[in-house]
N, C-alpha and C positions, 0 to 999 in steps of 0.2 A: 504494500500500500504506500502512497505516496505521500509524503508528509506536505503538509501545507506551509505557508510563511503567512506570520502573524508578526507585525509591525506597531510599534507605536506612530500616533497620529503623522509629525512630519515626514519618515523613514515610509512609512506607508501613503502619503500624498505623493513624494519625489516616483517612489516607485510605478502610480497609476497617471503620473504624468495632469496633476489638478491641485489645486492649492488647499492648503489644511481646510480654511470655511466654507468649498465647495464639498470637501469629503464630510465634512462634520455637517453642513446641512442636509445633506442625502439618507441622514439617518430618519425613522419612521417618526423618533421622536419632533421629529421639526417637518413633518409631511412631508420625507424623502421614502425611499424605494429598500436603503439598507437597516438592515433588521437583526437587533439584537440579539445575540444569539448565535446569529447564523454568519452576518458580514462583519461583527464587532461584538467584542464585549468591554463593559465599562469595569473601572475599578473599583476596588473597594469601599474609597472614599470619595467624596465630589474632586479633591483634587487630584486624585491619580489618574494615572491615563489611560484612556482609548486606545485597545489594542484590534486591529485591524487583518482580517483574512484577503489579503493581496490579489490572490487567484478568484474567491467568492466575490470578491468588490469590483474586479475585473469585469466578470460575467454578467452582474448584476446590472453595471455601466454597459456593456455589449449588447443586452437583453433587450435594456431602455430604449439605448438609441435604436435596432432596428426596429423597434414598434413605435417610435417615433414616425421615423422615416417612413415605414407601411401606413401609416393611417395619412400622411401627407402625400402619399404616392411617388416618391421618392425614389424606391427601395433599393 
């Protein structure tokens, strides 16, 4: 099985190529698309970090935009 990379927030924006307030608003908590759990888990505490699934965050951006793209006829 293939191990995943989990990133804290900046180390995980540089990696998907978008800036920390884009990945950190995409979360469901702020009416985005990534979901606790699955694309990110929060810390402990309010101030500890966001740690991020690189490949799940990937796909989940991949996902978005072609059903963007399909519903605009784009594709």
């Amino acid at each position: 099985m293939k191990s995943e990379l989990w990133l804290a927030t900046k180390p995980a924006s540089e990696a998907l190529a978008i800036s920390t307030d884009t990945l950190k608003r995409r979360r469901e908590v702020c009416d985005g698309f990534l979901e606790v759990g699955t694309h990110y888990v929060p810390g402990p505490t309010l101030n500890s970090p966001i740690t991020w699934c690189v490949e799940r965050c990937h796909q989940a951006f991949l996902q978005r935009g072609m059903q963007i793209r399909a519903r605009k006829g784009t594709g």
